[in-house]
N, C-alpha and C positions, 0 to 999 in steps of 0.2 A: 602577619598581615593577611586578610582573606584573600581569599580568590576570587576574581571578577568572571562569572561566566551565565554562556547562554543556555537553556535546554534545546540544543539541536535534535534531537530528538521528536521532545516534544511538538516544537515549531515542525520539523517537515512532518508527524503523523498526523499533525490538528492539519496543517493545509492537504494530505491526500485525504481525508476523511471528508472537509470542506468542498474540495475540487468533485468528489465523488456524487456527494448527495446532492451537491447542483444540478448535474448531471441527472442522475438518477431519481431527483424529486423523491416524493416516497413511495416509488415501488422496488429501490434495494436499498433497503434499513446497512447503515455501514456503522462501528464498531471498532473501537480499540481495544487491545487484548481483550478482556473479559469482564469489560468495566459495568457491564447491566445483563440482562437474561435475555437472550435474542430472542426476538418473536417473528413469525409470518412466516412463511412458505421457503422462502428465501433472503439470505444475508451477508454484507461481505463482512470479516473481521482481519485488521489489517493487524500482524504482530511482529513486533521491530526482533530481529534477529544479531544484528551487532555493524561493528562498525570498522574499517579498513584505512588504517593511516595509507596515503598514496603518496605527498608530500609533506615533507616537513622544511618548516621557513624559518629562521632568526624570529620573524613578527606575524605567520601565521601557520596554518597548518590546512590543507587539503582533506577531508576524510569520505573514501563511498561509503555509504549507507545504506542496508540491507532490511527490507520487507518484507517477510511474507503476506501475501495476502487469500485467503480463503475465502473462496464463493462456496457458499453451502445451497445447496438443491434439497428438499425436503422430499426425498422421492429414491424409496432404495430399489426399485425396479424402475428402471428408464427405460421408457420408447423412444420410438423413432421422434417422437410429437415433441417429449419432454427433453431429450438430448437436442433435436433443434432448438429450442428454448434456452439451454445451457451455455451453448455454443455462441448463438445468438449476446447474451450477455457478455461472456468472456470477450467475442472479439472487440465487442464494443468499450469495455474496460480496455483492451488491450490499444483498440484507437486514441481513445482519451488521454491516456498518458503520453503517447505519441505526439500526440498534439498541447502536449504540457512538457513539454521534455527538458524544459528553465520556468522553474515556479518562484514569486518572491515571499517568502518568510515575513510572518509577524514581524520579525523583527532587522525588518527593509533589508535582509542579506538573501543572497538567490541559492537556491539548488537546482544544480544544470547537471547537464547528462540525463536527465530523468528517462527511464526505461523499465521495461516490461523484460527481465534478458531470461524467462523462462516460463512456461506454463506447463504442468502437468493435469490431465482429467483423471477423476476419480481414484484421487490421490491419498486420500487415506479408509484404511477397512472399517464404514461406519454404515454399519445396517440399515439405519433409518433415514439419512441423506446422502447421496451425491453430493462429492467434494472436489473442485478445484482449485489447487495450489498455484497462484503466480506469484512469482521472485519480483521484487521491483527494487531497482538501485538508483540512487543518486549521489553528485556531489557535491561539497557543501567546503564552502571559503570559511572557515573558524580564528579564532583564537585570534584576529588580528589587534594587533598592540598603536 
């Protein structure tokens, strides 16, 4: 007999992508993994890291879910001008989920907890952009029978 199931996954990356570009209209181009060639100055790409059983239920299961997300900055010598700039973005990313912190799914089931539970600046050795790493986690009600 198959398995009946949803892509949680997919459902909470398509709604932080959606939530994002709303937001940000088009002046930050956002991205899952590696799905087209980023263009512009600056980009977020959100890439799903894994997933954390919390509970487990007879008829469903609890699971956090783990994000990375990468702001890339096109600028391997940052000023003061352009690091406000960076900064400026990130908090504002870092507002917006705050203020989404239960989003509802395609597929009418919610992920709550939604959070920002880390940011790192110029987080990976890349000559030609400034990168910042935010973790973002939520929870997500699955598998119910």
């Amino acid at each position: 007999m198959p398995v009946n199931f949803t892509s949680n996954f997919t459902n909470i990356l398509n709604k932080l992508r959606n939530t994002l570009r709303t937001e940000f209209k088009g002046t930050l181009p956002v991205y899952i993994g590696h799905e087209q060639k980023e263009q512009g100055n600056q980009y977020l790409r959100l890439d799903p890291v894994g997933s954390t059983l919390t509970q487990y239920m007879a008829h469903s299961e609890t699971r956090e879910y783990e994000v990375n997300m990468f702001y890339y900055f096109a600028d391997p010598n940052v000023n003061k001008t352009s690091l406000d700039h960076v900064l400026r973005f990130v908090s504002r990313i870092e507002a917006l989920i705050h203020d989404n912190i239960s989003m509802v799914l395609t597929d009418s089931s919610n992920c709550f907890n939604c959070r920002i539970e880390s940011t790192q600046l110029n987080a990976l050795d890349d000559e030609n952009e400034y990168v910042v790493q935010l973790v973002w986690r939520g929870q997500h009600l699955g598998n119910i029978e």
